[in-house]
C-alpha positions in Angstrom: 1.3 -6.8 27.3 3.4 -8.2 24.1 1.2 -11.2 24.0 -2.0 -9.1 24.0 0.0 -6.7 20.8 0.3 -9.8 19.2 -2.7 -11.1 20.1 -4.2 -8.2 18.2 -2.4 -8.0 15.4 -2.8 -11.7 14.4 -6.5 -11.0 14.9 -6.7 -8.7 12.5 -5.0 -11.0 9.4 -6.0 -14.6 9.0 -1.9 -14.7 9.3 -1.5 -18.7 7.7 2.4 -17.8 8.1 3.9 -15.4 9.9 6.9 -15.1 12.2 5.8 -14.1 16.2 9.0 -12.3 17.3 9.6 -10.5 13.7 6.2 -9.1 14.0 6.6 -8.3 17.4 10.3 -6.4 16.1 8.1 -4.7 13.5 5.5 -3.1 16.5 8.2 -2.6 18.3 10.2 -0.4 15.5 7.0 2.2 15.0 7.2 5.5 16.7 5.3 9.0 16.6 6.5 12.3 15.1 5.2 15.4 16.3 6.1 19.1 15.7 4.0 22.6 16.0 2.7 24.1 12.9 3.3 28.0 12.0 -0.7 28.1 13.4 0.1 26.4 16.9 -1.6 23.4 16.5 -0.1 20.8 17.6 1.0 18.1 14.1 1.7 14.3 14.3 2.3 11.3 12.6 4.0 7.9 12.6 7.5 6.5 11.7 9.7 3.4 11.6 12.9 2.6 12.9 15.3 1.5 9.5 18.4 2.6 10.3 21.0 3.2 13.3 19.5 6.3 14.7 17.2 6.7 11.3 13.7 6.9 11.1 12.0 7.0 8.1 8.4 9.2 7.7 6.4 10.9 5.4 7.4 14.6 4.1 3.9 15.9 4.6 4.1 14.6 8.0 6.9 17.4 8.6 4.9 20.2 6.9 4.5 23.4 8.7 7.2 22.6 11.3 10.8 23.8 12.3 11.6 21.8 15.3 9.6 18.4 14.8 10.6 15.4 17.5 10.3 11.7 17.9 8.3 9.9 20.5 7.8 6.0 21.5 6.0 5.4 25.0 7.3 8.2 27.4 10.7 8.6 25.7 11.4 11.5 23.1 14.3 12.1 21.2 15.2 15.1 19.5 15.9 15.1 15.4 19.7 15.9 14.2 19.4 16.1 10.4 16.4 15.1 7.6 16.9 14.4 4.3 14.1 14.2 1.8 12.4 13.5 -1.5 9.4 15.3 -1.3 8.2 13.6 -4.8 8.3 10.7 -3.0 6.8 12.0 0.5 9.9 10.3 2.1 12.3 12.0 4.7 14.7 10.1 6.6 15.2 11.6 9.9 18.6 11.3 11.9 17.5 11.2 15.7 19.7 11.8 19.3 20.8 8.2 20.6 17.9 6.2 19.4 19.6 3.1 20.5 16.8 0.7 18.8 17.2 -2.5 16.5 16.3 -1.3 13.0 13.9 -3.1 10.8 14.8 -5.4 7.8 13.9 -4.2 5.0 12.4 -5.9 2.1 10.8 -5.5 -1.4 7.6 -3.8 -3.2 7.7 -6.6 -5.6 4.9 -8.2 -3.8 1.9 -11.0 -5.0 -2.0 -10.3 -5.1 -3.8 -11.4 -2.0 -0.1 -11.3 0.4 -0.8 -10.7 3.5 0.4 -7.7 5.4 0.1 -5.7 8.5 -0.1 -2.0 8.9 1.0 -0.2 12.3 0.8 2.7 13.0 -0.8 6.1 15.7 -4.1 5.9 13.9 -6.1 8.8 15.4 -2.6 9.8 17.4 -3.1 6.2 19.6 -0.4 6.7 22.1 0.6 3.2 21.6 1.0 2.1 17.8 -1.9 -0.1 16.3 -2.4 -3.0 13.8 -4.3 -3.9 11.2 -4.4 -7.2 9.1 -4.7 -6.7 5.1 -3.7 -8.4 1.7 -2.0 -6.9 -1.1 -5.0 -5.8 -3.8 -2.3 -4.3 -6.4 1.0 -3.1 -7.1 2.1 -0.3 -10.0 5.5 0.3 -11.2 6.6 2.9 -10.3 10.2 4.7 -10.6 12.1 1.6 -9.3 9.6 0.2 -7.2 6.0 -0.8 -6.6 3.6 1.8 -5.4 1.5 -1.0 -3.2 -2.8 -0.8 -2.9 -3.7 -2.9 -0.1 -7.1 -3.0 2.3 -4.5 -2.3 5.1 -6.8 0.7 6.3 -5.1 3.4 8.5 -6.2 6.9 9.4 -5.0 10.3 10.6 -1.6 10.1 12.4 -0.5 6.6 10.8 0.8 8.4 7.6 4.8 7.3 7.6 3.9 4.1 9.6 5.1 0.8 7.9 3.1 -1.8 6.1 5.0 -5.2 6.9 4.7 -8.7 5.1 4.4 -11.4 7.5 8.0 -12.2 8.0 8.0 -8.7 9.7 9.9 -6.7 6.7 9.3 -3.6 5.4 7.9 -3.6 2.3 6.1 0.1 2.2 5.6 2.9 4.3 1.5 4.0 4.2 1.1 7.5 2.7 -2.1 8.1 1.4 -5.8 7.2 0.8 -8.2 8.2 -1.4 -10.5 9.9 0.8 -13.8 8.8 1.9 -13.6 5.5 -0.5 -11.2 3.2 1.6 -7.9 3.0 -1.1 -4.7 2.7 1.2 -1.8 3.0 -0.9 2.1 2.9 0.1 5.4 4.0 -1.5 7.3 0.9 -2.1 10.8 0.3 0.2 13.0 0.6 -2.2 12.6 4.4 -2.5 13.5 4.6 0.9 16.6 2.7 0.2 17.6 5.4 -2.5 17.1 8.2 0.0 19.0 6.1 2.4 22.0 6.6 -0.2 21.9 10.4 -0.6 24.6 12.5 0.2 23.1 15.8 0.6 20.8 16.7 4.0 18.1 19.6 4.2 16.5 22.0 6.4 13.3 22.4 8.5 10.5 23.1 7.3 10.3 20.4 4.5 8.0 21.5 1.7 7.3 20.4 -2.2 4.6 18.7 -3.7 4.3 15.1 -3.6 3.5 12.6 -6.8 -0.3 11.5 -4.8 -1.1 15.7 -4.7 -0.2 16.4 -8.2 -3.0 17.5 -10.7 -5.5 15.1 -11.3 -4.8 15.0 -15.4 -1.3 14.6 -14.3 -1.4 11.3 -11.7 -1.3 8.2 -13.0 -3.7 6.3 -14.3 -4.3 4.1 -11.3 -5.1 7.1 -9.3 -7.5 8.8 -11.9 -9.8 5.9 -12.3 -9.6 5.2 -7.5 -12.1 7.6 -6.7 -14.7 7.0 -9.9 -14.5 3.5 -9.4 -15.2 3.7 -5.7 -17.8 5.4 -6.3 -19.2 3.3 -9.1 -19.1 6.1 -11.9 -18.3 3.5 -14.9 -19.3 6.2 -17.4 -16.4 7.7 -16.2 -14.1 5.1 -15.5 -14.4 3.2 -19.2 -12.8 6.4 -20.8 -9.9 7.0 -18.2 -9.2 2.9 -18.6 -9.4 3.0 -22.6 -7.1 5.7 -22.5 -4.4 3.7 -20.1 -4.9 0.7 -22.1 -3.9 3.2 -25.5 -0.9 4.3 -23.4 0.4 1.1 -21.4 -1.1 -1.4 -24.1 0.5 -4.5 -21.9 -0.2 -2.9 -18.5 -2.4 -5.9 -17.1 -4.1 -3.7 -14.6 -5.6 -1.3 -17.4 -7.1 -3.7 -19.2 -8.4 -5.2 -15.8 -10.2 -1.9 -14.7 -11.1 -1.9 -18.0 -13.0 -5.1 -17.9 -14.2 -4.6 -14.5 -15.8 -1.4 -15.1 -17.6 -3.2 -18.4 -18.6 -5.9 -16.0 -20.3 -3.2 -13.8 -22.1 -1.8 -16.3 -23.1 -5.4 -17.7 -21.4 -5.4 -21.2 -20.2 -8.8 -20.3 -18.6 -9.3 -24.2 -16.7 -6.2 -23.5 -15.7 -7.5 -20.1 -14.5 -10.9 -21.5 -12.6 -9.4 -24.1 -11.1 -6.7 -21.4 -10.2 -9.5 -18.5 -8.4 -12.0 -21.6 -6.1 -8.9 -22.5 -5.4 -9.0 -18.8 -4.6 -12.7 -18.1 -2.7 -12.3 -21.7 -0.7 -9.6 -19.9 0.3 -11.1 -17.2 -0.7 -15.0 -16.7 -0.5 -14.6 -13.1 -2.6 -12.1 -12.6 -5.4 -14.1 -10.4 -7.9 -10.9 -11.0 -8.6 -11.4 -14.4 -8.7 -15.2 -14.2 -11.2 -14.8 -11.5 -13.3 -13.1 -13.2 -12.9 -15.2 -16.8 -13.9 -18.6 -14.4 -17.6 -16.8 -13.6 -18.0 -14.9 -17.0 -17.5 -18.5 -19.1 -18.8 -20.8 -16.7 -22.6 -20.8 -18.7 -21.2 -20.3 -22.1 -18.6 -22.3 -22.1 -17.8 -24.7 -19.1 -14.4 -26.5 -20.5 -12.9 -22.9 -20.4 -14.2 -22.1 -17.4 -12.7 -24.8 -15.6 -9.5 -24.0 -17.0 -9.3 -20.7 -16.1 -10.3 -21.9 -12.5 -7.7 -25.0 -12.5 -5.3 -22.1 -13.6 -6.3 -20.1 -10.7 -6.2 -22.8 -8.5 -2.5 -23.3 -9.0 -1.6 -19.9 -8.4 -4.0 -18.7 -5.3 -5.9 -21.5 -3.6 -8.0 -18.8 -1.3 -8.6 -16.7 -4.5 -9.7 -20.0 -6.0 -12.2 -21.1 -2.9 -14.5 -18.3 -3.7 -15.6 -19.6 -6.6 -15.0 -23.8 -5.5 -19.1 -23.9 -5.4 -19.3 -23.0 -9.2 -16.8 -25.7 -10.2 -16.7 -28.6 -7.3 -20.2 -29.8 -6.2 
């Protein structure tokens, strides 16, 4: 049966690295959380094991509920304390005699196109499941990265971990933008915080978290997800002018910015966007991407650099485009 987990989980990541029995520890580490709402239906979601006798899960998860519990397989185990940071949609639950391994814990700060694995109760699977996914952006974000990756996961996986391939945590998957396939997760090192804190609360848990606040007031990031995934550039050229104003050396503002031109075919614009981008940040393999195809007929010596550069930073990035530059 842990073969065939594996098995499935290497399936769904082209997994170049990755370490067997850490990924295995990372299944392994994912329970469900359940509780009855005020209504009587019956609430669930997913958590990780991070602690001695500590799981960690989303706060919405816990919504609604006065006497939540834990489940893996057929076992449950009853919940002693919580604490929380509903900003953050992170409580930290304190369970009965867990007796389970924790998982290592790692970083947010995290490279464009990593690989990482989701796992979680999708759809309230009785056994956790996996999907394969690479990092498509990180956002700083009070101490750590708020992480968009194509990880997808659904109802019931909210509080599951997103793991690099060494089997750390490196997020715990909290929201989507709905209907437009945008998985984000809140970055590790807020759970490490809460970890820290002193002070415990009481059942239910309520407060708003930073993904439900009003739309003026989320970040930009957020504001331009659901426009741009559904290819409204009229709109999304105003929001990203107005984060480039704000953050003027934020390399993903001026990427959306050049992106969205791209879309609409203002390719001067677009140039002009993606070079504030790669001047941002040189490592940023988005922008360079893009530069290598948008230069390749005006100007070829440019293009090839930008492609030589992108070569050196992200060969698979880089084999998208080999054709254009390598005949």
């Amino acid at each position: 049966m842990k073969n065939l987990i594996l098995s499935l989980i290497l399936l769904s990541t082209t997994a170049a690295a990755y370490d067997q029995a850490a990924l295995m520890h990372a299944y392994n580490s994912v329970v469900m959380i359940r509780g009855y709402q005020e209504n009587g239906s019956l609430g669930y979601g997913s958590g990780v094991i991070v602690g001695e006798n500590e799981i960690v899960t989303n706060c919405h998860v816990l919504r609604g509920t006065k006497k939540p519990w834990v489940s893996q397989g057929d076992t449950t185990y009853s919940i002693v304390s919580v604490k929380s940071n509903s900003w953050h949609d992170l409580c930290l639950l304190e369970v009965h005699n867990l007796n389970r391994t924790p998982i290592p814990l790692g970083t947010s700060v995290l490279n464009k196109n990593d690989e990482v694995v989701g796992i979680g109760h999708s759809n309230g699977a009785p056994v956790p499941l996996t999907i394969g996914g690479l990092i498509i952006a990180t956002y700083p974000n009070q101490n750590g990265n708020l992480i968009l990756s194509s990880a997808k996961f659904r109802l019931g996986a909210s509080g599951s971990g997103l793991f690099n391939m060494n089997g750390e945590l490196v997020g715990i998957n909290t929201f989507k933008t709905t209907g437009y396939g945008t998985y984000y997760a809140v970055p590790v090192e807020w759970l490490k915080e809460l970890m820290a804190k002193k002070e415990f609360d009481d059942f239910p848990i309520d407060g708003k978290a930073l993904w439900e606040e009003d739309e003026e007031k989320k970040p930009y990031y957020l504001r331009i997800a659901v426009p741009k995934a559904k290819m409204e550039w009229e709109k999304v050229v105003p929001l990203a002018k107005e984060w480039t104003k704000t953050e003027p050396n934020n390399t993903e503002a001026w990427y959306e910015l050049g992106y969205a031109y791209l879309s609409m075919e203002k390719y001067i614009e677009a140039k002009e966007a993606f070079i504030k981008s790669n001047q941002c940040d040189k490592n940023n393999i988005d922008p360079l991407f893009e530069l290598a195809k948008l230069f390749k007929e005006d100007d070829p010596t440019v293009a090839y650099a930008y492609y030589q550069k992108l070569n050196q930073i992200n060969l698979d990035k880089a084999l998208e485009i080999k054709d254009l530059f390598e005949k």
